[in-house]
C-alpha positions as CSV (number, residue, x, y, z in Angstrom):
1,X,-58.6,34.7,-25.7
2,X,-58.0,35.6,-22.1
3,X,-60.5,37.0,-20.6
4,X,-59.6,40.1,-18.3
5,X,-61.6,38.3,-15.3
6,X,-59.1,35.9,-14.9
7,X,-57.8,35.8,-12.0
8,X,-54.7,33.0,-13.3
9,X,-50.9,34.2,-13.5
10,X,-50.9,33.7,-16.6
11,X,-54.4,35.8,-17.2
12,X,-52.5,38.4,-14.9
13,X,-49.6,39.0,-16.7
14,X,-51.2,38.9,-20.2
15,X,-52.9,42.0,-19.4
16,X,-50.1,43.7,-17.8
17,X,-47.3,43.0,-20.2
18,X,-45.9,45.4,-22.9
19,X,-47.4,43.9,-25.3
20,X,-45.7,46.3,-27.9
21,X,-42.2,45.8,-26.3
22,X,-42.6,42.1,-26.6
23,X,-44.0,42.1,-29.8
24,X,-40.8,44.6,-30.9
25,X,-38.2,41.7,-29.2
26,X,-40.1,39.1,-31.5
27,X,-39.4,41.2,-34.5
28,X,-36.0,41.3,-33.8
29,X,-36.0,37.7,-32.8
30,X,-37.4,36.8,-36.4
31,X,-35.1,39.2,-38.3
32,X,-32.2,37.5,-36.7
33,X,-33.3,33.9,-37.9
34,X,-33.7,36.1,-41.7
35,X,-30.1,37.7,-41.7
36,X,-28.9,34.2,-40.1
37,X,-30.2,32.7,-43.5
38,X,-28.3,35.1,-45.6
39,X,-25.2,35.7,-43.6
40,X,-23.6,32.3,-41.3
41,X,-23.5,29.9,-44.5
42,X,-20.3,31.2,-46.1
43,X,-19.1,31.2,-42.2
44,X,-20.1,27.8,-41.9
45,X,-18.5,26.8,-45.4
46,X,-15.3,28.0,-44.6
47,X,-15.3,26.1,-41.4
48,X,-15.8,22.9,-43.1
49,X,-19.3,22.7,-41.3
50,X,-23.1,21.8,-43.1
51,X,-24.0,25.2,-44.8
52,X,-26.9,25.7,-42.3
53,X,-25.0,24.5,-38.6
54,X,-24.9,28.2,-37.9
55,X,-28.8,28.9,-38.8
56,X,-29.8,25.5,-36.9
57,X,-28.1,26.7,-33.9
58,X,-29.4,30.2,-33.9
59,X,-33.0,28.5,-33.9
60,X,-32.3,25.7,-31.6
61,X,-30.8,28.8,-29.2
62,X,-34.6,30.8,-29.8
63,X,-35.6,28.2,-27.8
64,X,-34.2,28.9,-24.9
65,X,-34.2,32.4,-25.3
66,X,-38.1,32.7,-25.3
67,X,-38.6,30.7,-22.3
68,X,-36.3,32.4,-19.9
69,X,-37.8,36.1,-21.6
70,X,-41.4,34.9,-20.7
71,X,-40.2,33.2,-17.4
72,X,-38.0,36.2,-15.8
73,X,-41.4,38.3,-17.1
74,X,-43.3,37.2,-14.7
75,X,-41.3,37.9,-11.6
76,X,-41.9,40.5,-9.4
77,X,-39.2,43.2,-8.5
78,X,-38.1,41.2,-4.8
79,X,-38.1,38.4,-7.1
80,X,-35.8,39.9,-9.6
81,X,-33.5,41.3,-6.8
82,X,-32.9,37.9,-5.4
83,X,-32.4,36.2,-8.8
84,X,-29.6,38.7,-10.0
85,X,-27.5,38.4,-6.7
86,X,-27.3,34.6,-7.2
87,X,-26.5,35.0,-10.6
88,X,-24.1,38.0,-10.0
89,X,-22.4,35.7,-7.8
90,X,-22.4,33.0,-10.3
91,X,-21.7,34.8,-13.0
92,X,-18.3,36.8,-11.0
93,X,-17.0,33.2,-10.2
94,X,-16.6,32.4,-13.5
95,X,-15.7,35.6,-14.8
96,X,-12.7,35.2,-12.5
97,X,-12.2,31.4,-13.5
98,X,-11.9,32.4,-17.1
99,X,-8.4,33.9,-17.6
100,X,-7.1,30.5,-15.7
101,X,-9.5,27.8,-17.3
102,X,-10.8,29.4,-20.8
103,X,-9.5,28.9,-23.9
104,X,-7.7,31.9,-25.6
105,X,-8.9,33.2,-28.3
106,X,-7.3,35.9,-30.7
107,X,-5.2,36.7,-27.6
108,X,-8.1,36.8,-25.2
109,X,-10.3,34.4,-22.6
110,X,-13.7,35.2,-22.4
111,X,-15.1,31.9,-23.2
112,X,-15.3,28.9,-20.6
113,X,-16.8,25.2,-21.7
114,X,-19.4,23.9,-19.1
115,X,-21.1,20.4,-19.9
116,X,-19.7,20.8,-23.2
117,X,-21.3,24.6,-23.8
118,X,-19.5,27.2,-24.9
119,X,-20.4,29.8,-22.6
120,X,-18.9,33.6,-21.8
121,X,-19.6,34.5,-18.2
122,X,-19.5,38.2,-18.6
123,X,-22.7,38.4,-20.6
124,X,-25.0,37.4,-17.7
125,X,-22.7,39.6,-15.4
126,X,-24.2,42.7,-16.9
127,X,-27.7,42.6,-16.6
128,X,-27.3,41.0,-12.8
129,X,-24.4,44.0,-12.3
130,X,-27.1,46.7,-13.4
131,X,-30.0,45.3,-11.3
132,X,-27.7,45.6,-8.0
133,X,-26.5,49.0,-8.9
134,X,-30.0,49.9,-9.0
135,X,-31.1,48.3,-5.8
136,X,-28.1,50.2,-4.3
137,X,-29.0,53.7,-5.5
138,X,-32.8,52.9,-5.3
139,X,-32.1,51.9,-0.9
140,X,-29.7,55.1,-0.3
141,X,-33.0,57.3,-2.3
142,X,-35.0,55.7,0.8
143,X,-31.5,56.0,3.5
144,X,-29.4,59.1,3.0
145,X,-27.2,57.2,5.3
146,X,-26.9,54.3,3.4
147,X,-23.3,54.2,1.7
148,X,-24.4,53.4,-1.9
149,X,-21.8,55.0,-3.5
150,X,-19.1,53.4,-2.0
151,X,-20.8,50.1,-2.3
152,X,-21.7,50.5,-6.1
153,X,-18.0,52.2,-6.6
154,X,-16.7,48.6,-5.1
155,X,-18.8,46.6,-7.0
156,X,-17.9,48.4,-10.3
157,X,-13.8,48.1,-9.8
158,X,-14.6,44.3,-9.1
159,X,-16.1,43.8,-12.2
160,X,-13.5,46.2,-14.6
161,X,-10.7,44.7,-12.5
162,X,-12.0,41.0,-14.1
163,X,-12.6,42.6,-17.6
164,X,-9.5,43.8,-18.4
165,X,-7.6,41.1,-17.1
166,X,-9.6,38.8,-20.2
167,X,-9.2,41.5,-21.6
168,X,-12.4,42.8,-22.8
169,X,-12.2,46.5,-23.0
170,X,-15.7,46.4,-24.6
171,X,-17.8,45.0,-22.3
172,X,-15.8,46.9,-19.7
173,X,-16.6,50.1,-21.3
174,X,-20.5,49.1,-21.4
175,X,-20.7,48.2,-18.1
176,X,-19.0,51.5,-17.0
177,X,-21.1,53.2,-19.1
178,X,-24.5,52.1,-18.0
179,X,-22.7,52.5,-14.0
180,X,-22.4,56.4,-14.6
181,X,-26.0,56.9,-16.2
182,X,-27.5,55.2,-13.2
183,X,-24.8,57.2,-10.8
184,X,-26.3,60.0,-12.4
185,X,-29.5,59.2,-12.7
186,X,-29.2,59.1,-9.0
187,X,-28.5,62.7,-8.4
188,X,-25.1,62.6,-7.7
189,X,-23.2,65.6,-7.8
190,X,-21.6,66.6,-11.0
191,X,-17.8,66.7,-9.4
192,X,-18.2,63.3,-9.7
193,X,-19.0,62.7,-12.5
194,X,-15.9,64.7,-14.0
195,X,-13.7,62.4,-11.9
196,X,-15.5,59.4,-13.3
197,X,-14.9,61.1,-16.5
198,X,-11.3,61.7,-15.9
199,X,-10.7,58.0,-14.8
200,X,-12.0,56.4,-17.8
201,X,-10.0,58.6,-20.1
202,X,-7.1,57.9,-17.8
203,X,-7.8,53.9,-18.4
204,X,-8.4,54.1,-21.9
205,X,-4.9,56.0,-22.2
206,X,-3.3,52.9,-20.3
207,X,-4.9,51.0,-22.4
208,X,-3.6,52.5,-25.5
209,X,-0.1,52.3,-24.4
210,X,0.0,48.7,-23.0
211,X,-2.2,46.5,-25.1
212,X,-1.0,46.2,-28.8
213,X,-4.9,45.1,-30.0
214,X,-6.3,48.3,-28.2
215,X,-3.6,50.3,-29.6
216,X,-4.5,49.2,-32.8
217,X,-7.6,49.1,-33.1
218,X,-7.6,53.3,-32.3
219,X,-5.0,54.0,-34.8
220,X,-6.6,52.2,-37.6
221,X,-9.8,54.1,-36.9
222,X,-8.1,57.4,-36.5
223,X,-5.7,56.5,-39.5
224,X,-6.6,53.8,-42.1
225,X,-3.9,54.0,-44.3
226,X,-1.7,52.7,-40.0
227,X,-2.4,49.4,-40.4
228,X,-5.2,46.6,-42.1
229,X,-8.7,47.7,-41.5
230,X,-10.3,46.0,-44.3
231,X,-12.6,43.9,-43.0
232,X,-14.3,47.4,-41.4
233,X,-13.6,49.0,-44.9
234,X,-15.5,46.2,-47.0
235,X,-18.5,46.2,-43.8
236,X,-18.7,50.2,-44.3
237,X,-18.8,49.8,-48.2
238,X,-22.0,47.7,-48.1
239,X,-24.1,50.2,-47.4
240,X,-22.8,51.9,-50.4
241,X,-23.0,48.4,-51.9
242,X,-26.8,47.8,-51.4
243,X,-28.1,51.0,-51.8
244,X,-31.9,51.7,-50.4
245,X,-33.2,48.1,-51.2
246,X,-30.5,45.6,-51.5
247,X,-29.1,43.3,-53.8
248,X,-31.3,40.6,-53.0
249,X,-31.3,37.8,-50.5
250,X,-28.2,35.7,-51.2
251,X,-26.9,38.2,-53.2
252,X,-24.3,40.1,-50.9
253,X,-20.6,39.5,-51.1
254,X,-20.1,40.9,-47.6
255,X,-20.9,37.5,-46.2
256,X,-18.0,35.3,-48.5
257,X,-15.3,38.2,-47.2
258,X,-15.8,39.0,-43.9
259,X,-14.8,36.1,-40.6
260,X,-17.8,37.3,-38.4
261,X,-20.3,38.5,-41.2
262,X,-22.8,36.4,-38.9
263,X,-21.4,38.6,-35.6
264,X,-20.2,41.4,-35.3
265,X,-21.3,42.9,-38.8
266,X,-24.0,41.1,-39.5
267,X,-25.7,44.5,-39.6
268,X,-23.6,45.2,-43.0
269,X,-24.8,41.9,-44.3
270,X,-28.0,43.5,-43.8
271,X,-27.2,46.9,-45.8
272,X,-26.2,45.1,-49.1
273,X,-28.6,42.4,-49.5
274,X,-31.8,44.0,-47.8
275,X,-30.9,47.8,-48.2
276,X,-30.6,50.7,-46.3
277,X,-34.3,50.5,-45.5
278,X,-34.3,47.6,-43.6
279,X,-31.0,49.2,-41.5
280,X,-33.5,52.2,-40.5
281,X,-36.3,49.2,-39.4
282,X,-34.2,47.8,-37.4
283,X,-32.8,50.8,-35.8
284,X,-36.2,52.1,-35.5
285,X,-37.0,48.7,-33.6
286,X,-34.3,49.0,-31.1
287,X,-35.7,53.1,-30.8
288,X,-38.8,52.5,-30.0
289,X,-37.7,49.7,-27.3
290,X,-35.6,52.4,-26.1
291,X,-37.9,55.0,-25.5
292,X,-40.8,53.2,-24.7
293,X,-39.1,51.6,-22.3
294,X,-37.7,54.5,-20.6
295,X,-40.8,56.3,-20.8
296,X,-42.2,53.4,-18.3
297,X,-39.5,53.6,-16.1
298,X,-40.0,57.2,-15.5
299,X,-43.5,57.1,-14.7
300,X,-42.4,54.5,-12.1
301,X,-43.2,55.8,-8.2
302,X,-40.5,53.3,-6.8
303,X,-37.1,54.5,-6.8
304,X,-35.6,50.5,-7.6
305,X,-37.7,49.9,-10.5
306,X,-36.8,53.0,-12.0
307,X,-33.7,52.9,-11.4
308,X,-33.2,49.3,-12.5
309,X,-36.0,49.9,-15.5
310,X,-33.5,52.7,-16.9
311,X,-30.7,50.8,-16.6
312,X,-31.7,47.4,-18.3
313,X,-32.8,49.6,-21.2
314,X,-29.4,51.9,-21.2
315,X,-27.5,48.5,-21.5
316,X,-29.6,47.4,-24.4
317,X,-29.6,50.5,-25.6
318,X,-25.9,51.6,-26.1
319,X,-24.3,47.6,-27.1
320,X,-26.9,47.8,-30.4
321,X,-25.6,51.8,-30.9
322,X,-21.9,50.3,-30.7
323,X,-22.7,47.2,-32.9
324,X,-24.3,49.7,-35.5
325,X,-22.0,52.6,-35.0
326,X,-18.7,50.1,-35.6
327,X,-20.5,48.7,-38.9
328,X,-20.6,52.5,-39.8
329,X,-17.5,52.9,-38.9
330,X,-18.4,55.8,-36.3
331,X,-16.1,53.9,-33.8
332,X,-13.4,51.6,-33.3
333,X,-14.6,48.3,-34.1
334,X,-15.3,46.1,-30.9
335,X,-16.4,42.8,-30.5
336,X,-19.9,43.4,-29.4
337,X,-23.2,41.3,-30.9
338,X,-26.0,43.2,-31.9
339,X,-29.0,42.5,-30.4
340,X,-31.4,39.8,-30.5
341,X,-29.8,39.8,-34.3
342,X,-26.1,37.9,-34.1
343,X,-25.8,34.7,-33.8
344,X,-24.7,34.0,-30.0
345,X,-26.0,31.5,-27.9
346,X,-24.5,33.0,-24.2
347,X,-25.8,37.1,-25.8
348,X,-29.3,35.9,-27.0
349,X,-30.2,34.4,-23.5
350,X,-28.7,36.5,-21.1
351,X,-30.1,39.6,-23.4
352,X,-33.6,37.3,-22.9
353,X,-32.7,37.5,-19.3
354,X,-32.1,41.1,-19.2
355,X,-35.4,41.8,-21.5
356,X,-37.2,39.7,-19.2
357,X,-36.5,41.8,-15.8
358,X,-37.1,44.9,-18.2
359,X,-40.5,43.6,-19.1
360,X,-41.2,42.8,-15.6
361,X,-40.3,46.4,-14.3
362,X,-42.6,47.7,-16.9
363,X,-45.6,46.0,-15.8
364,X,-47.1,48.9,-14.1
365,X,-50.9,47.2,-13.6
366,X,-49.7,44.7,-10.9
367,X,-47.9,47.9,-8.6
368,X,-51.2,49.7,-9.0
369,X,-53.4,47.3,-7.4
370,X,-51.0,46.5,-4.6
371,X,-51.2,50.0,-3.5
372,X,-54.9,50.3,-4.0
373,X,-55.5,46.9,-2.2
374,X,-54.6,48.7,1.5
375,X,-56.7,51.6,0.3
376,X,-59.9,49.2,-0.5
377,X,-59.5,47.1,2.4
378,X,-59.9,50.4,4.2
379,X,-63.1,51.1,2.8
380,X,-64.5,48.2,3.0
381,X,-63.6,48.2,6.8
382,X,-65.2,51.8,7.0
383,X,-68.2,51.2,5.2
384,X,-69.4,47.5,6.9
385,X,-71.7,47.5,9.7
């Protein structure tokens, strides 16, 4: 045990943690090695790989995962600031090297091969692109005269400029997303957010009409009968498949049909061979990160780490809604992991990365006795002879 009256980082940050976040992220962490089991060896069968390469990966990428969540814990919120503008910088270099140097897949580059990795830039762009949003809006709460919104407004047609020329439309619409709760998180008049409003619809209608994939993919939502949806057809009929509890594990059929049952629907490997039940778990995991973590944020005095607090957990937040909500066919399906669940080396750690800063934020015991130290000193001073 650790005693309280240690005075050692570690000691310091034991006690301070969210221990119920963290131990919510492990559960994920451990149903995503469970639902690797049952759903990447047919993947890796078909690939001509060992039945397990997928599952030994997803393990071998834990380890990783784990230290940079623990590590980026720790930090404090100057700390964090610094850390996300160099990888922000890093992490918008290679966003903009990808279309020239990545390799194209199913009509798109997202993925670039460092030291023989497979790695896709844009995932650590969001959690870095939300922390300076934050530390925007969090300076022009303290300096009116500060001009934040043009700044963040910059920033944010940057970063969509580089997404759609990949394209990715989904991560585009995350990032825009999560942009326009912190814009109005930060009290912006509601004019603005109308135009914001009217913009996106605007791009998504360009969209529509000029990429064949987009265009597609809206149609066979809207229509089924338009085109071949039946990869989203079979994922949707698990859940009718497995009932409450399941088949079994090893069961499912999902997995032997589907290209990216260890992906994108994962969650519908889930439904038939572990039941509805264990759907609703892991929903009610990612809630309660959710709205603990928001609940934290809010009690938060400092307008950065609220700001940046909220954020983090809108961005986690809204990719596992549109991971579930494509496997229920609510939306039109997008490439987006759920997560802490798909398999995913570049998702896992920069999620680990984003979880990290979030747990960071949330350590409120730290803030308090920073501000109390002044006061004590104070009294000490008052008080001595």
């Amino acid at each position: 045990m650790v005693s309280r009256a240690q005075r050692t980082p570690f000691g310091e940050w034991w006690w301070t943690v969210d221990k119920l976040t963290l131990a919510a992220i492990g559960a994920l962490m451990l149903a995503g090695v469970v639902l690797s089991l049952a759903a990447s060896p047919p993947v890796a069968g078909r690939l001509g790989l060992d039945p397990f390469y997928f599952v030994n990966r997803h393990i071998l990428f834990l380890i990783p995962t784990i230290v940079v969540l623990v590590s980026v814990s720790f930090l404090n919120p100057q700390q964090i600031r610094r850390l996300s503008l160099v990888v922000f910088a890093v992490s918008l270099v290679l966003v903009a090297a990808t279309p020239f140097f990545g390799a194209e897949i199913k009509g798109a580059r997202r993925w670039l091969i460092i030291f023989g990795v497979n790695i896709q830039p844009s995932e650590f762009l969001k959690p870095a692109f939300v922390i300076l949003v934050a530390w925007l809006f969090g300076e022009s709460a303290k300096r009116p005269d500060m001009p934040a919104n043009t700044i963040s407004l910059a920033l944010l047609g940057v970063v969509v400029t580089l997404l759609v020329i990949q394209p990715d439309f989904g991560q585009t619409m995350l990032i825009a997303l999560v942009w326009s709760a912190l814009f109005f998180m930060a009290g912006m008049r509601l004019i603005w957010m109308f135009g914001i409003a009217g913009v996106g619809a605007f791009g998504l209608t360009i969209a529509y009409y000029t990429v064949a994939h987009v265009a597609s993919r809206i149609q066979k939502f809207l229509n089924p009968a338009s085109g071949d949806s039946y990869n989203i057809d079979i994922a949707t009929e698990s859940f009718l498949r497995g009932g409450w509890f399941g088949k079994g594990p090893g069961e499912g059929t999902i997995k032997r049909l589907l290209p990216e049952s260890h992906t994108d629907f994962v969650f519908a490997v889930a439904a038939e061979e572990f039941g509805v039940a264990l759907c609703l778990a892991l929903a009610a995991l990612y809630a309660f990160i959710v709205i603990r973590s928001l609940l934290r944020a809010m009690r938060n005095d400092d307008a950065f780490t609220r700001f940046a607090a909220a954020g983090l957990t809108i961005l986690f937040a809204t990719q596992s809604a549109i991971n579930m909500a494509v496997n229920l066919r609510l939306i039109p399906a997008k490439g987006m992991t759920l997560p802490f669940i798909s398999y995913g080396g570049s998702s896992m750690i920069s999620l680990a990365y984003a979880m990290g800063m979030l747990l960071a934020l949330t350590r409120e015991q730290p803030r308090a006795a920073m501000l109390k130290a002044p006061e004590l000193e104070a009294n000490l001073a008052s008080t001595s002879p």
